[in-house]
Every structure is written in C-alpha cells, then in structure tokens.
N, C-alpha and C positions, 0 to 999 in steps of 0.2 A: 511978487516979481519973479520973473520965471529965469530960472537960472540956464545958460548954453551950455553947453559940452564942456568938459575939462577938458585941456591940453594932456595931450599923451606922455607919459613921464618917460624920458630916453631910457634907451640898454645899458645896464653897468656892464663897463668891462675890465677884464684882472688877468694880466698877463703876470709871470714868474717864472724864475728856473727852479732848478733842482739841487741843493749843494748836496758834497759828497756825504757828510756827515747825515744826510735824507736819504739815502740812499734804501731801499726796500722797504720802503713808506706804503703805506694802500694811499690812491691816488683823494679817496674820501676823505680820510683822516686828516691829512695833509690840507686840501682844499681848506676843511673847514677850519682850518689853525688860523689859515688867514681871511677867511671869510666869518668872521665868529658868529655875527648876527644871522647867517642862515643855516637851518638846523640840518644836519644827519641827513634828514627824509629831502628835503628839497635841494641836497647837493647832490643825489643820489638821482635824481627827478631830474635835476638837469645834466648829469653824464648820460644818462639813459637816453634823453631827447637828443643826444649829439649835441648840445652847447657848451660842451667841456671838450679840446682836444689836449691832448699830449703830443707833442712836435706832429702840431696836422692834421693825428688821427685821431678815430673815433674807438674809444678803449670800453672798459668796465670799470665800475666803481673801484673794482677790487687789485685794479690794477695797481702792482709794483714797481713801483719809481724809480729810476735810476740815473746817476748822479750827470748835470750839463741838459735834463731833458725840459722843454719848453711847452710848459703847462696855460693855456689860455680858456677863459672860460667868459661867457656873456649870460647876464643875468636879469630876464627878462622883469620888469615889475610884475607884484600880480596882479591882478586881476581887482575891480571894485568892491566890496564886498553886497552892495546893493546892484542889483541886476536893471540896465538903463529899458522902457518900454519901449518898442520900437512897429509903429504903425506898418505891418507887414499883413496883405491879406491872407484870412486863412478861410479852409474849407470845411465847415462847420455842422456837424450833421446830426449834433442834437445839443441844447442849452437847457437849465435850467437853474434853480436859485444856488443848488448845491455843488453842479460840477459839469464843466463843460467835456466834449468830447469833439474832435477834431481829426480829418484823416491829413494824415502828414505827405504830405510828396518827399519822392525818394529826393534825394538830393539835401535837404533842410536837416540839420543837426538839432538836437532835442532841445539841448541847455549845453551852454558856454562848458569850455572845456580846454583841452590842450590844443592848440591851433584853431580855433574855432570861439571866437568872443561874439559875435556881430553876427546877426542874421538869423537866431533862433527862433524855434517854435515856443520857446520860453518866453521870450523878451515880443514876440505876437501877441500872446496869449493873454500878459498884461497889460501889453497897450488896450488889449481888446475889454480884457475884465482888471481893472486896478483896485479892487479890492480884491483879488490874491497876494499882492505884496505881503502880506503877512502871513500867508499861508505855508508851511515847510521851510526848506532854507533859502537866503535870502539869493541866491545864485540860482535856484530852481524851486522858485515860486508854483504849488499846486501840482509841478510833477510828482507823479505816484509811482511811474513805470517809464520805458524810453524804447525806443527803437534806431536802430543804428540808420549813420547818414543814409547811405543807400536803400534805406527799407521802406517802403511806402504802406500805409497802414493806418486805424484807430490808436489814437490816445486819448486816455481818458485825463483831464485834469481835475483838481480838487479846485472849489472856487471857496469852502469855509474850512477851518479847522477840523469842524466835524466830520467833513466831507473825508478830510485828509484821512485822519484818523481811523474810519469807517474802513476805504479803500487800501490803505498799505495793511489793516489787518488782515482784508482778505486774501491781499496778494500773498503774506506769510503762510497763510494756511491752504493756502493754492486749492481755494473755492472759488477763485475766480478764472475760467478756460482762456485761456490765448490759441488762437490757431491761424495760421502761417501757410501761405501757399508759395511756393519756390519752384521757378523752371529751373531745371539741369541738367546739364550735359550727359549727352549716352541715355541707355536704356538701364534703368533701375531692377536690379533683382536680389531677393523675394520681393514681391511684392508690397509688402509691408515689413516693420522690424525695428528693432532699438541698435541705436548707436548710443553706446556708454564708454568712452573715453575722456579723461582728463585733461583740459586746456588750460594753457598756461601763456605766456610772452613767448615769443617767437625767439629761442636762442640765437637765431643770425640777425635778427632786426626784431629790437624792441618795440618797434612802435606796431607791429603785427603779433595778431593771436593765432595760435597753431596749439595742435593734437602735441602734451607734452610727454615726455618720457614718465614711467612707472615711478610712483615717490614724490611726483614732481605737480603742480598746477594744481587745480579743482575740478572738482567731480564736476561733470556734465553726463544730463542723459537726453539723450533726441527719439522721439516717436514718429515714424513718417509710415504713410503707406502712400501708393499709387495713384491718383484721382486720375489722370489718361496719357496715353502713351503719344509723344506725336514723333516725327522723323528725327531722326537723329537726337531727341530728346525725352522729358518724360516731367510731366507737372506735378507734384506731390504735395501732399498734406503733412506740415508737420507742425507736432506740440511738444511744448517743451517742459521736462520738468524738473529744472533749472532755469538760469535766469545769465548765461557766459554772454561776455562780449560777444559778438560776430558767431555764435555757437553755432548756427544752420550751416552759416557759409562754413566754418573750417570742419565742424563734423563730417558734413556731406562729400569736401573735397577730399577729406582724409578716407572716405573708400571709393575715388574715383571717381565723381561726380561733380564738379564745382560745378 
C-alpha cells in the first residue's frame, strides 16, 4: 500500500520575559533553560536564522539580556530524516551502473538544507535511480560534491556504496579537477593569479559568506586566469583548491569583480 505525504508538523512557538534576577544572561543559555530538549548547537542555529527576536530584534547568540526584555523564538520541526523522491526532470549526460552524472541548472539547490526542503537535485536523482537511498546520508543520497543554487554545472552522483566510497576519496585527495567558468564585472587584471583569503559568515548577515577578518573563517585559495575579455566584462577560469561556500563569488567580489 503506498503511503501519501505526511502532514506538516506546525512551528513551535515560545515567547518569555526577562526577570531582573536574569539579568546578563547570554541569550543561549538562557533560551535553552527553557527549551531543554533543544541542544546548544540548534538554539544557536536558530538565533542565527533570525527565528529568535529579543523585543523585535534580530541579536547574537551571545547576546546579554536585560531585565523586562521580550524574548520570542519559533522552532521550526526538522526536517525527515529520509529524503522523499521527487519525479523532477533532470539533464543527464552520462549513466552507468556505478554513478550517474547530471548538469544541474543554475537555479536547483543540490540537497535539502536550510530553506530549501523540496525541489532538489537530490530528491530528482532518486526518484530517478532508487537504489541510491542507501547510499551516503540519508538526506543526500549518492551526493559526493555540490554546487551552490545559482551555479549551473556537472555533478557527479554515487549510485553504489562503492561508487561512493571511490569518489569522496578522490575528492580528499584533489585527484579529481573541477573547473568553473564565471563572467564578471569590469576587466580582470593580471591576467591570471590566486586569491587566498579566508571566508567566514558574513558579520552583518549570517546567512551570507564574505572575505573574513585575519584569525577568523577558513582558508580558501581560488585560481583564475582570463579565457576572453568582452565589454565591460571579462570570462574567466577558475579552480578551486578548496571547497568554501559561494567561494568564487565572494573571492572574486572581494577584489572588485562580482
């Protein structure tokens, strides 16, 4: 018997004040007094997403509480822990028994995520091939590697264990080439060169990655040179050797070129 969709489980929500006796509390520690059943890392996860205000606003974890202030917080369920298939066409430009390979359209998210449950290139991928469900984790069955929403491009997926297996070794030992073409703004100069800057969370907006401060974020190194110059622009090649969030785009902006 074939089972329909689950109903969607509602938002918790948990409003509170502040007594005086709380008074220069971290807004985390606090939270979690009274949310016992969600951990440290997921109360942090959801101030970070804006689902925590303190009278309104949008704080830090680490924020010091002060006495009369009105803490509200919505706590979304998570997420299934099996990934549902979902009959979406994909563009498929080579199959065999071990591992499929697929060019993504910009636009399509890899595997379910923070905003982003429905409509993956994941949840395609086993509608398409259902014996990956056991492949990797169950939320990103046979992904090896990803490319960000906007990015359009090859992915490779795993279709057995072996496959799996096979593939993220190579990717550790970066025997495996990735290369990336990006048009960008203005004219590129040298011509070639490395961008080595550390990227981190965007200090004014979490949900964006930016060039961080010295001490701060992880290493990232970008390789680009020139493939052709056109008006007001300039198309380039780049490889990566690293593996950051959004690294082309915010390397590239960070020396004037988004």
């Amino acid at each position: 018997m074939k089972r329909g969709p689950r109903a969607a489980l509602p938002v918790r929500r948990f409003t509170g004040g502040v007594a005086a006796s709380e008074s220069g509390a971290r807004l985390d520690v606090w939270l979690s007094a009274r949310l016992p059943d969600l951990s440290r890392t997921r109360i942090k996860a959801l101030v970070e997403s804006g689902l925590v205000l303190v009278d309104g606003r949008r704080v830090k974890a680490a924020h010091r509480l002060r006495p009369a202030e009105r803490v509200e917080a919505r706590v979304p369920p998570l997420p299934a822990e099996e990934l549902t298939p979902e009959p979406i066409a994909l563009a498929i430009v080579f199959e065999d028994e071990h591992v499929l390979v697929v060019d993504k359209p910009a636009g399509m998210v890899t595997h379910p995520g923070a905003g982003q449950a429905a409509g993956t290139l994941a949840a395609a991928a086993l509608a398409h091939a259902p014996t990956m469900a056991g492949v990797g984790g169950p939320r990103r069955p046979g992904i090896v590697h990803r490319l960000d929403k906007g990015t359009s491009g090859l992915i490779v997926l795993a279709k057995t264990p072996a496959a799996y297996d096979a593939l993220t070794a190579q990717l550790a030992r970066r025997s495996v080439a990735r290369r990336y073409l990006g048009l960008v703004h203005g004219a590129v100069r040298p011509a070639s060169g490395v961008i080595d800057k550390p990227i981190g969370r965007d200090e004014r907006s979490r949900v964006r990655m930016a060039v961080a401060r010295e001490g701060r974020g992880k290493r990232a190194v970008t390789r680009f040179r020139v493939l052709e110059r056109l008006p007001g622009a300039t198309l380039l090649e780049c490889r990566l050797e690293t593996g950051r969030t959004h690294q082309i785009r915010v390397h590239l902006a960070s020396i004037g070129h988004p």
